[in-house]
N, C-alpha and C positions, 0 to 999 in steps of 0.2 A: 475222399475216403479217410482222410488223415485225421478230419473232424469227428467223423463216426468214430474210428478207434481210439480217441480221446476222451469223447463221450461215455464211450464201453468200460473203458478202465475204472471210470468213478464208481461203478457197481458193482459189488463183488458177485451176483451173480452171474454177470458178463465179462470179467475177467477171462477166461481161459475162450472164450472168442477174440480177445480183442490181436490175439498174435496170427490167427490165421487173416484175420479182416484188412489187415495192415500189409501185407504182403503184395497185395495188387488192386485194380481197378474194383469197385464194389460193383461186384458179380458174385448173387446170391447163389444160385446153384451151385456155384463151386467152394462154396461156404460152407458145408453142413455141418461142422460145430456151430460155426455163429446162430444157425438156424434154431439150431436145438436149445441153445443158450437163451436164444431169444424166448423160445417159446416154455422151456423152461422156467423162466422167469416170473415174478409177480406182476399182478398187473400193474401196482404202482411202479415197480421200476421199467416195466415197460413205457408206461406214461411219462414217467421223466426223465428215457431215454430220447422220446420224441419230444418231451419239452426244448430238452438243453440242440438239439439238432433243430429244431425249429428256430431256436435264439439265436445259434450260429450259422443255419445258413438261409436265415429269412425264409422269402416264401419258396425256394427251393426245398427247403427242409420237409413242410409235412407231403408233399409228394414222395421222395426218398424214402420217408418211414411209412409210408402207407405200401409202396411198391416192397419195401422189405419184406412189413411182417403177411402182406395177403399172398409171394412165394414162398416165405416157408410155409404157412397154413397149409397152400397146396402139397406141398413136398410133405410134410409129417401130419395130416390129416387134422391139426388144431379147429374146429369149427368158431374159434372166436375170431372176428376181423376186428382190424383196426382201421379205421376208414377214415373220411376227411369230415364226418358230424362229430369226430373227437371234440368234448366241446375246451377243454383248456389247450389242448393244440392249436385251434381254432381262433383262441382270441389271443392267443401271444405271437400267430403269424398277422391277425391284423393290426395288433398293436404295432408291433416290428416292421410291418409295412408305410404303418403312421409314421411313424421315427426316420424311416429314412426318406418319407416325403416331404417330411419339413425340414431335415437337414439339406434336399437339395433345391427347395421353395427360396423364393425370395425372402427377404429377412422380413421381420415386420415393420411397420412404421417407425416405432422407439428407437430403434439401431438409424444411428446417422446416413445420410443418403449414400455418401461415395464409400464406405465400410470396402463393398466388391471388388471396389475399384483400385481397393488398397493408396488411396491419395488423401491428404487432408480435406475437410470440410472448411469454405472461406464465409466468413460472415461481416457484414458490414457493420459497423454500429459508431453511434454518436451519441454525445451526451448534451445537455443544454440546461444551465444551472437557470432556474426559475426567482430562488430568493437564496440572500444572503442574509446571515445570521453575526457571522461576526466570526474570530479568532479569539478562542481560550488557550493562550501561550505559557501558565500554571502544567493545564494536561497535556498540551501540545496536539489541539485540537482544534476544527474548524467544522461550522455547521452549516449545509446548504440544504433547498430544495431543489433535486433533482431528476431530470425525465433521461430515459437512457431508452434510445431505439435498436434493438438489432437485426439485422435482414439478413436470410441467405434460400435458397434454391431448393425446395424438395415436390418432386412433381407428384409423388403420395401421399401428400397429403392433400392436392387437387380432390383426390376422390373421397373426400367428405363432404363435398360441396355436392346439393341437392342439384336435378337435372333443372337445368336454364337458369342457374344460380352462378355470379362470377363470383364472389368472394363472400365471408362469412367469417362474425367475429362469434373467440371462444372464451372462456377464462383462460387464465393459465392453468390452474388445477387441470380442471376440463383439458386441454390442449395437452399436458404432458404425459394426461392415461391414454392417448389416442396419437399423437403424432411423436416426431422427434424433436426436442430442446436440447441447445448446446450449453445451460447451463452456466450460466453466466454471472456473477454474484462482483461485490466491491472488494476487494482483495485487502484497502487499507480503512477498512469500518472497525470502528472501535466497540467494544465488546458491546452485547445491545444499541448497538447504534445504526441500527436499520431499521426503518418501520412502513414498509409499503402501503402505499396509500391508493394505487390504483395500478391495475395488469391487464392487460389484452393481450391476445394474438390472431394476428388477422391473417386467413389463407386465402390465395388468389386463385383464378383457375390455371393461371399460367405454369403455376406452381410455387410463389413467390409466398413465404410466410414473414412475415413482420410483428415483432414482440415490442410493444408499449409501456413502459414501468414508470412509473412515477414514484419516488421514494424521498422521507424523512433523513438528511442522511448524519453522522459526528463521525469522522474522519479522522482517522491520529498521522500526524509527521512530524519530524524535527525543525526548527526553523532558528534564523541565523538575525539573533538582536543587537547585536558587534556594533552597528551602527543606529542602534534606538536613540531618539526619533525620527530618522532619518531614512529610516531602512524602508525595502521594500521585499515584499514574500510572494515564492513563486507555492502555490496551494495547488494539489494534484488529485483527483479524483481515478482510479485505479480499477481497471475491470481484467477477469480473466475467467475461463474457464475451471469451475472446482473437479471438473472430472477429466479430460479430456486433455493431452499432453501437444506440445508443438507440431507434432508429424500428422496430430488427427483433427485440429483445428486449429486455425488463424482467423484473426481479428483483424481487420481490415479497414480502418477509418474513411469515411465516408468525407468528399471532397465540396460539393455543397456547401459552403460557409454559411449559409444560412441557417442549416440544420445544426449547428454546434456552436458552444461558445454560451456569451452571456450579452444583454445589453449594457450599452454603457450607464445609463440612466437607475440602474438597479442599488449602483453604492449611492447614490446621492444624498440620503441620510448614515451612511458610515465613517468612519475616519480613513477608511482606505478606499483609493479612486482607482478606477480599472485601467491598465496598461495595454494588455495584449493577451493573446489565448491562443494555443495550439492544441492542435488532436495528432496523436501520433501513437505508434504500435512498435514493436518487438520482441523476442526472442529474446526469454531472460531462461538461463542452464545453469541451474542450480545444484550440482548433482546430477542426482537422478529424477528432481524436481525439473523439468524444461516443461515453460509454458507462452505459450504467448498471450504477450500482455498489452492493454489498449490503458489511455493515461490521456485524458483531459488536463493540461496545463494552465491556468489563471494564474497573469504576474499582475503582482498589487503595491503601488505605491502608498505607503503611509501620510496622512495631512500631519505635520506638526504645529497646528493652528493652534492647538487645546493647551499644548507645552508650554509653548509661546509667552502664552498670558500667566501660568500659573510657575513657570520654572525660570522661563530666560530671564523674561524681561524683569523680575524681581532680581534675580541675582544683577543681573548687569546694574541695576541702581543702587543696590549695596556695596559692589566692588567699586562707584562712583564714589558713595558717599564716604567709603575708605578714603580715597583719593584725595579729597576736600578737608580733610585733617590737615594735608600742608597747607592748605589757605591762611589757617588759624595763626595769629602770633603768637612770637616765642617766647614772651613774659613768664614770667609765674603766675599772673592769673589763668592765661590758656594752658596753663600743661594740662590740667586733668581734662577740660572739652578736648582735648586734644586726642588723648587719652581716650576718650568715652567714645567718641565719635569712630574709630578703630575696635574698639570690644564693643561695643552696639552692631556694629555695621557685621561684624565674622560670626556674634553669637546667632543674629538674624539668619547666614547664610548657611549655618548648621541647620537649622530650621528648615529651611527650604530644602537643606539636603536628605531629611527626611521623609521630610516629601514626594522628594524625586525617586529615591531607592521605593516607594510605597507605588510608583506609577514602572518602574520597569519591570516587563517581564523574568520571570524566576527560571532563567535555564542556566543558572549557573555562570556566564560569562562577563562579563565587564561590559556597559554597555558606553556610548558616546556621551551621552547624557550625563553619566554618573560622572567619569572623566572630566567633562566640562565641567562639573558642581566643585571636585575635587580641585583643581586649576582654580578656581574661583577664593577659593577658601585657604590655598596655598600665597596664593597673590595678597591675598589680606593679612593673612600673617606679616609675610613680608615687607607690607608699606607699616603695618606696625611696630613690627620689630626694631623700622629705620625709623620709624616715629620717635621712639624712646632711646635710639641711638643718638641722635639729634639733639633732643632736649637733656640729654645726659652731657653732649659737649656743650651745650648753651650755658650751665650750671658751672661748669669749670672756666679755671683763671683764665682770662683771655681768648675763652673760647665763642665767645658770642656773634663775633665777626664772621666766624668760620660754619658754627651752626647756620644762620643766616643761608649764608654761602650753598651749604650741603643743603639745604631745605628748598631753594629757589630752585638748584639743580631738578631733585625729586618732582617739583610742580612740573616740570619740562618735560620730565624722561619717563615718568613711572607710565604718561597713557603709553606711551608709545612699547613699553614692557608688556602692557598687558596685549595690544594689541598682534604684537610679537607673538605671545606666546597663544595666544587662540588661533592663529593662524598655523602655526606649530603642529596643534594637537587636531587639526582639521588631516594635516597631510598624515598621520604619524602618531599613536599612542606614547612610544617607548622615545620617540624624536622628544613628543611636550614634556614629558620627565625630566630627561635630561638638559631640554629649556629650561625648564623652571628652578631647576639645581643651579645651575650655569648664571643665571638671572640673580637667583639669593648671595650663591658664591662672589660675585661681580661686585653687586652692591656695595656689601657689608667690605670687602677687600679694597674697594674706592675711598670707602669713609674712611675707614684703617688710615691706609694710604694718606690722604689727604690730612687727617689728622695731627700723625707723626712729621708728614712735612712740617707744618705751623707751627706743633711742638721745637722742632728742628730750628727752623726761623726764627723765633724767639730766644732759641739758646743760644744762639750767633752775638744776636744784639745782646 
């Protein structure tokens, strides 16, 4: 009764009914204001007195108003009825009846299976890279082709499958107006960097539905060239749910080694050779971002075969033919071969260090490479520098015994220097610096040394 009196109030011509109606159980004879009131009234407001009671109390309502107004009729002779062929009564109680049959109906397909169950939906899925494209370390990019399966459990979609039929393939399009998808995309695809190439989804009678993608993919991540060319990169393939938060689905990698991963044989024309692959899942909470996320791993060895020929092994025979300057006699005819043989051999290796900074990746960091060019170039300086330290005391009074001296030394020591300090800058960037300081400081503080002795010795005699 407390609806009806609610109802009353919104019309002024049912206002001064709505305080006797309110008072107790709706019992019309003991109503005869409301009666009056009622019949009083227009027939529009009567019709949208039994609208808004039908709205609120379903298909209760138009009984209610039909039993109202056919006892006041009786009671104040009204010869109009209000019956149940009302025709807008009529469809706002079957409408109303619709409404609450679908709110108590099973959900439809599209809503995920366990929704009722209030539990996460678990999906299996694997990835398996088909071809390799290579590593663009400029964008911090990686191209593959790959096929991404995912499976989980929905026994409604069994019933799309015709009678004696066990399984039936759909598009995806097709599949997502009619069944439910968990929605599944690459989470680290670089902007247009997706281009599906082929989709299925396949339903079982069991209930087992299995989604087939095959996709174009460019990938962005950061990657760590500290040790170029020697390095190796671990490249990550990234899936998650775009709709669908940790509590209402998990990804579930699929155990199967066959079904995930890559062959070995696939880098066999690239510069990087395959190491190992894992498939693994988690629970990344972000905020108010929590998703679970599935992550294909490829760790990749780099060949430094290509290097090899175009970087090392040139530098190593110019730090050589540095070397070979002390071979030369220390006449005045060889000073300047002397000489040349040291500025030929360091302007070469600037060259090549050109080169080399033109082959490392651009992320900003110092690579091993470039370090090694630089240590090359530093080592030459310094056999030059003692070059002309040398030939500078061969020049002076009495000094020629002692250049000799210093210069035989050099032949002895200087491989074992360089060898020193490559080995150095293997363990240690900031160690080979302070080698190479240490090395130059030594040096030039020996000939010093040695120098002023002889000088000394002389002044004696």
């Amino acid at each position: 009764m407390f609806t009806v009196c609610r109802i009353l109030t919104l019309f002024p011509t049912l206002a001064v009914a709505s305080s006797a109606a309110c008072d107790s159980k709706p019992n019309i004879a003991k109503s005869p204001i409301l009666m009056q009131s009622l019949l009083n009234s227009r027939s529009t407001d009567r019709t949208a007195t039994g609208t808004f009671l039908v709205k609120q109390e379903s298909a209760k309502g138009l009984p209610l108003v039909r039993d109202m107004f056919n006892e006041a009729w009786s009671q104040f002779g009204e010869p109009r009825a209000y019956s149940s062929k009302d025709t807008a009564a009529n469809d706002i109680a079957a409408e109303t009846a619709s409404q609450h049959s679908a709110v108590n109906a099973e959900p439809p397909r599209t809503m995920r299976p366990s929704l009722q169950r209030g539990q996460p939906d678990f999906v299996n899925f694997s990835i398996s890279v088909k071809k390799w494209y290579g590593i663009d370390f400029a964008q911090s990019a990686f191209d593959v082709d790959a096929v991404v399966t995912l499976q989980w459990f929905d026994l409604r979609a069994a019933q799309l499958l015709p009678p004696n039929s066990t399984s039936t393939s759909l598009s995806t399009e097709r599949a997502r107006a009619q069944i439910w998808l968990p929605d599944i995309v690459f989470t680290n695809a670089a902007h247009k960097g997706y281009d599906t190439i082929s989709s299925s989804v396949r339903i079982e009678a069991n209930g087992t539905v299995t989604k087939v993608e095959r996709s174009y993919l460019t990938l962005k991540q950061p990657y760590q060239t500290g040790e170029f060319p020697f390095d190796s990169q671990d490249v990550s393939i990234m899936l998650a749910s775009s709709t669908y938060m940790n509590d209402e689905l998990q990804l579930v990698p699929v155990t199967e080694r066959l079904k995930w991963g890559t062959q070995r044989d696939l880098f066999n024309n690239s510069v990087w050779s395959f190491v190992n692959a894992s498939l693994t899942s988690f629970n990344d909470d972000d905020g108010m971002l929590k998703k679970s996320r599935g992550v294909l791993t490829l760790r990749l060895q780099r060949s430094p075969s290509q290097y090899m020929s175009s970087i090392f092994i040139p530098s190593v025979v110019l730090l050589v033919m540095t070397w070979t300057a002390f071979w030369l006699p220390l006449g005045p005819p060889f000073a300047m071969p002397r000489i040349a043989v040291n500025a030929f051999g360091l302007l070469c290796q600037v060259s090549v260090s050109t080169a080399a900074n033109g082959l490392v990746p651009a992320t900003g960091k110092t690579s091993l490479m470039i370090e090694y060019i630089e240590l090359c170039i530093e080592l030459q300086f310094m056999a030059t520098l003692i070059n002309v330290i040398i030939l500078g005391m061969e020049q002076r009074k009495g000094g020629s015994a002692l250049a000799a001296y210093c210069n035989d030394v050099m032949i002895k020591v200087f491989p074992f220097s360089i060898v020193l300090n490559l080995c150095v800058l293997m363990a240690g960037k900031t160690a080979s610096r302070c080698t190479v300081a240490a090395t130059m400081i030594g040096y030039v503080s020996w000939l010093t040394w040695t120098y002023e002795n002889k000088q000394d010795a002389e002044a004696d005699k």
